[in-house]
N, C-alpha and C positions, 0 to 999 in steps of 0.2 A: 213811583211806578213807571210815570213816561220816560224816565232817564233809563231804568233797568232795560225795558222793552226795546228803545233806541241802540243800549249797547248791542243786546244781542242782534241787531240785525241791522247791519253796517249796509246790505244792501238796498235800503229805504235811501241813502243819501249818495253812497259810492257808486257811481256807475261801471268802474272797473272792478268791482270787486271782483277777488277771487282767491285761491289759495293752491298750493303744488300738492297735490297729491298723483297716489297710483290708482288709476282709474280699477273699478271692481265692476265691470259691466254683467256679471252674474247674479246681481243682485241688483243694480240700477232697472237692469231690462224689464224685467218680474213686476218695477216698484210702479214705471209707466203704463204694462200691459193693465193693471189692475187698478190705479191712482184715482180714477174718476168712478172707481164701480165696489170699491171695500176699502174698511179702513187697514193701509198698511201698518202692520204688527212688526218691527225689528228687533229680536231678542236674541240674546248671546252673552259672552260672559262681557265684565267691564272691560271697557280699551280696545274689544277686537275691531271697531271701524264705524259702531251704527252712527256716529254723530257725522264722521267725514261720509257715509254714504247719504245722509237727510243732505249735504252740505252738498253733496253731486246732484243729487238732484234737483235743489234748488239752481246753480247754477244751469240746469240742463232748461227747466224753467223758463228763468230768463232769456236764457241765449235763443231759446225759441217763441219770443211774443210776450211770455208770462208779465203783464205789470211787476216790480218787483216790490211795491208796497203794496200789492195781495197775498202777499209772502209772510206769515208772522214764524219763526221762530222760540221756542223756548225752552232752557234746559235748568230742568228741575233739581238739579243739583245745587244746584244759586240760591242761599239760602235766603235770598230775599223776595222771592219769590212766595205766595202763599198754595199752600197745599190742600185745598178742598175746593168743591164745588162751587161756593160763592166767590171765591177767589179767581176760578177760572171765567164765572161770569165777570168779574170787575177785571179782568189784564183784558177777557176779548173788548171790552166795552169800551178801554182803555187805547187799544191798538185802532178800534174803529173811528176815536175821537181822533188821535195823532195823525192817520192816515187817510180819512174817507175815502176810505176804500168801496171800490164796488166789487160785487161775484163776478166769477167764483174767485174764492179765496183756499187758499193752499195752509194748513196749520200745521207746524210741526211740535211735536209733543218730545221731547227728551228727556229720559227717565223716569215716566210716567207712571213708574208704581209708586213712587214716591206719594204720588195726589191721590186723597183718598174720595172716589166715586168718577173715576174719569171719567170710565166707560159709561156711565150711564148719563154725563154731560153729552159725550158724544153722540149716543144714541138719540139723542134731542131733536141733534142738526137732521139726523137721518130720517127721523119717525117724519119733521117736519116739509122733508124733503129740499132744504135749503142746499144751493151749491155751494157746500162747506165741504174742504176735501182733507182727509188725515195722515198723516202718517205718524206714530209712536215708537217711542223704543225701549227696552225695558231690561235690566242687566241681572233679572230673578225672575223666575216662571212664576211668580205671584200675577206677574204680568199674563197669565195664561188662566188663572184659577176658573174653577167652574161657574163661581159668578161672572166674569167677563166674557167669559163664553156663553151664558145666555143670554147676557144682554147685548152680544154682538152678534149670534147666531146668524151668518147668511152673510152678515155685515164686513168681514174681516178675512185679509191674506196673511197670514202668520210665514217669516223668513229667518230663518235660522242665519245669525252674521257670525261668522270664525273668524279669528286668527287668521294671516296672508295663508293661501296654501304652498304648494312650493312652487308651484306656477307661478303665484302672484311674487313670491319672492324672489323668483328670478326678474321676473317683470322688473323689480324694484332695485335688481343688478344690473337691468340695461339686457338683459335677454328676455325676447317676444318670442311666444310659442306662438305659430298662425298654423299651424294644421294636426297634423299627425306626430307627435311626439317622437315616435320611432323613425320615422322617414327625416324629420329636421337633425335630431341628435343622435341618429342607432350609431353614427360611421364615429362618433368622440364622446364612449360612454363616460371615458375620464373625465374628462371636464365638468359632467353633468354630477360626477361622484366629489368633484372638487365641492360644487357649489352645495350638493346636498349632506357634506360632510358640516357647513355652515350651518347648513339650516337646522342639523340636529343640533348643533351648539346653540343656537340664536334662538331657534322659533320661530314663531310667524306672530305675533302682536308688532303692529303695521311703526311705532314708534320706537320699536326695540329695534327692526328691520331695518328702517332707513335713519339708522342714528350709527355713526362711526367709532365715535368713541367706546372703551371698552368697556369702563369705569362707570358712565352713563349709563350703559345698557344694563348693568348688570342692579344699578340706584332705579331704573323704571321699574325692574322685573322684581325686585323684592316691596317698593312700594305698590305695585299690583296687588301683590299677594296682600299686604295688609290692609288697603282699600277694600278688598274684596271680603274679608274675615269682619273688619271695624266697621266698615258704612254698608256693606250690602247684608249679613247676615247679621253683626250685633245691630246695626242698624233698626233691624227689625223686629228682632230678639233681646231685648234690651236687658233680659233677666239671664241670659245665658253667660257662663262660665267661659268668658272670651280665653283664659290661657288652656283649659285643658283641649277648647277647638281650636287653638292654633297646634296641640302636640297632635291632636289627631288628623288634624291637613298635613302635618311636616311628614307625620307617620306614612301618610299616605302618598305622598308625593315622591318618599324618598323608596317605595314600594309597589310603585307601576308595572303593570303586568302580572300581579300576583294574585292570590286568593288571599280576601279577608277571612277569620276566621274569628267571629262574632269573639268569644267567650277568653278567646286568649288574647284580643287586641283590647278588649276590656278590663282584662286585670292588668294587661301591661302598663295600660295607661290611666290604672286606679280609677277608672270611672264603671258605676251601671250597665248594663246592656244596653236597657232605655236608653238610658244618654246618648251611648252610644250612637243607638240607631238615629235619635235625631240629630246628634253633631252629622253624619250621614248622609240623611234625607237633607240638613241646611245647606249641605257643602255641593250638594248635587242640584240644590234649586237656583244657586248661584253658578250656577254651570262651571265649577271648578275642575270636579269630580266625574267619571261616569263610572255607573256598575254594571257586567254582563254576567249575564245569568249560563245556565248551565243548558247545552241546548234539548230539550227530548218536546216530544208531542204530550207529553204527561205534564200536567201545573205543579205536581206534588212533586215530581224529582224535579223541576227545576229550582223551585223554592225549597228544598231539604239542602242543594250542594252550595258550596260558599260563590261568592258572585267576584269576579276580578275586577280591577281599578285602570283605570285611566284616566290621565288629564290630560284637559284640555289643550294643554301648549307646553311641551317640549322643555324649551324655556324656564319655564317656573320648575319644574323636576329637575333640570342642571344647577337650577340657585341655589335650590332647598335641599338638595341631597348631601349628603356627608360625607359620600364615598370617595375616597381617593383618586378612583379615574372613572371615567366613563364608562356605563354598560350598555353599549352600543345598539345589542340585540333587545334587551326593552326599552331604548329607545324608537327603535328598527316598528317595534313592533305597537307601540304608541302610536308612529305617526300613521301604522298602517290603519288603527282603529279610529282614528279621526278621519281619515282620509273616507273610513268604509262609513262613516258620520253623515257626510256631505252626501250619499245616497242612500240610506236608510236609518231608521233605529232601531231594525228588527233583526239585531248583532248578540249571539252569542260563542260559547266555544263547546269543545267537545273532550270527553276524556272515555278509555272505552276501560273493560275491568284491570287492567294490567297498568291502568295509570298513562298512559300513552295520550295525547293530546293531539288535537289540531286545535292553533289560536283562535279561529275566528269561522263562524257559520255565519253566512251573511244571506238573507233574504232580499233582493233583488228585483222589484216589478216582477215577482213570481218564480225568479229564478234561484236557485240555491246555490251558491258560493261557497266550499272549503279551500278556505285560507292557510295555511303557514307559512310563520314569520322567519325566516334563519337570519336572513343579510351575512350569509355566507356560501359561496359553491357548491353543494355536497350534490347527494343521489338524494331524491326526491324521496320524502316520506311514505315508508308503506304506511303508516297511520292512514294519511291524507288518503291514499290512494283506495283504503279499505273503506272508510268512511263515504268517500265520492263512488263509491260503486253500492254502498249500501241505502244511500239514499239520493242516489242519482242527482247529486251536486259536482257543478264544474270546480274541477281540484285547480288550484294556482298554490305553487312555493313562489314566495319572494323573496330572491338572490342579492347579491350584491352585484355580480357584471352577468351573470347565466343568463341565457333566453332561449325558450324554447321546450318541448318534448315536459311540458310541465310548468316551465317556471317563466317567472318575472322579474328582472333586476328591481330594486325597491327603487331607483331614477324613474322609471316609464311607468312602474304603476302609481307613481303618485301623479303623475303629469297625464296621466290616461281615466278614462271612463270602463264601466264593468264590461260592456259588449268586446272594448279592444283588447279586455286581461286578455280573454277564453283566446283571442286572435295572437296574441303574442305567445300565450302558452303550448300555443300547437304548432309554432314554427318546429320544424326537425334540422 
């Protein structure tokens, strides 16, 4: 056990430790503001960043006072590691022998749904009131279940980690956003269209990002996917029919932007409804998948209309799809619904009787948002226009170079916040 403990935490003996990464301070800031008052919660799908962000902060740690063997590390992926309760008491008991260490001490938990009763190990240090400080990370909202919620109730800062966004992805090309989006880059929308023509190709998984090769990129992004199906959901499903949920990932992957249609994606793919519904719920608890529902104030037509698909990253939809070339516009419109991710979950779309759509109704710190996706020039949707005047939502098209009198090039709203769409769309 003291050799396991030793490797993972090189900075007990290295005092230069360190490693190159793209700094993510949207998620560091949050992890300080709260680090000595709740346990930090890091959950997201596998690979988007939570292990290089526990890594940021530990260096931040350091470089500011932190003893560095009050630091323990460990990531639960390592099968040599034990995964329950008494286990966790025998590595801390372990780290305390190797180190004598004094408080406070900083623990870092990596993949912690793995350990079965964590939370309530944790809850231990807290009841006890010892200066024992957490941060966790967990790549399945198993990691969220409503028993860990009550046993952390009060206790706990829950942070959703994505995928680079395309900010960070520029970042990771050597271009710094420091203000306003529009005022840095309005005068060379091209360029900004160069690099986000990349990003729909690449993605944002921070190792697909900053890896050059092609060949490379394209061997991470399909072993993601099978990580993701093998250890995070058969993982934990160990009875589940791993080939017909990987045709129903591929189905869905290669299907972004669309309405599932319970009854016909279940004969297609010769399985139950059941089944279905839980290959489903598994694919969404590993954050592969999302579903948006149909938008009304009514519970019963939202649950009667079929619910549409998005994934998480871009990336995996280019691997797994079949299609000959690129469909831009549900790409276009993927990244818009991740992007609409990073400020809320309370995302749906709209269709009115004639079948007419707007992709995305977005709830906003109380404000209403209708969205449509083109990533192309045209005249502004009367849909959208009808819909924003009937439920008094600010209307935004997102363009590919258009700004203004409506719209948003899909460059500036993915590098923008919800307050500057409404501001960029009312330029005339």
């Amino acid at each position: 056990m003291k050799e396991v403990l030793i490797s993972w935490n090189p900075w007990w003996s290295e005092k230069s430790w360190s490693q190159e990464w793209i700094p993510r301070p949207m998620y560091i800031e949050p992890c300080f503001l709260f680090l000595k008052k709740r346990v930090i919660v890091l959950y997201g799908v596998r690979r988007s960043g939570k292990t290089v962000i526990m890594f940021q902060i530990i260096r931040h740690l350091i470089d500011n006072g932190t003893n560095p063997k009050s630091i323990l590390y460990l990531n639960f992926d390592d099968e040599r590691l034990p995964k329950d309760v008494s286990g966790l008491d025998s590595i801390y008991n372990t780290y305390l022998e190797i180190t004598g260490s004094e408080k406070p001490i900083f623990v870092f938990l990596d993949e912690v749904q793995r350990v079965s009763g964590w939370s309530s190990w944790i809850r231990r240090f807290y009841d006890m009131k010892r200066p024992v400080y957490f941060v966790v990370s967990g790549s399945s909202s198993s990691i969220l279940t409503p028993e860990v919620a009550r046993l952390l109730t009060g206790r706990r800062y829950d942070i959703v980690v994505w995928p680079f966004s395309f900010e960070e992805f520029l970042h990771a090309n050597g271009i710094k956003l420091k203000g306003d989006a529009y005022l840095e880059f309005g005068n060379e929308p091209g360029r900004m269209n160069h690099y986000l023509m990349d990003y729909m190709k690449t993605g944002g998984f921070p190792e697909v990002v900053t890896e050059r090769i092609e060949l490379m990129r394209l061997q991470y992004l399909h072993s993601y996917f099978l990580d993701i199906l093998y250890r995070d959901v058969a993982g934990r499903y160990p009875n589940i029919n791993i080939s017909k949920l990987r045709d129903t990932a591929l189905f869905l992957a290669e299907n972004i932007s669309n309405p599932i249609n319970i009854s016909r994606l279940a004969k297609y793919l010769n399985i139950s409804k059941p089944t279905l519904y839980q290959h489903l719920a598994h694919l969404e608890e590993v954050f592969l998948f999302f579903y948006v529902e149909f938008f009304s104030y009514g519970a019963k037509k939202r649950l009667v209309k079929p619910r549409k698909i998005y994934i998480v990253d871009v990336g995996l939809h280019n691997v797994l799809s079949k299609a000959p070339t690129a469909n831009y516009g549900r790409i276009a419109e993927n990244l818009v619904f991740i992007h609409l991710r990073r400020f809320t979950d309370r995302i749906y779309y709209w269709q009115d009787e004639k079948g007419h759509e707007v992709d995305f109704v977005a709830n906003i710190n109380g404000a209403l948002y209708a969205i449509e996706s083109k990533f192309e020039d045209g005249e502004i949707s009367a849909t959208l226009n009808d819909f924003a005047n009937k439920f008094k939502a600010v209307p935004v098209q997102i363009t590919k170079t258009a700004i203004g009198k409506g719209k948003v090039p899909l460059w500036l709203f993915l590098l923008s916040k919800p307050d500057n769409w409404k501001k960029y769309a009312s330029f005339t």
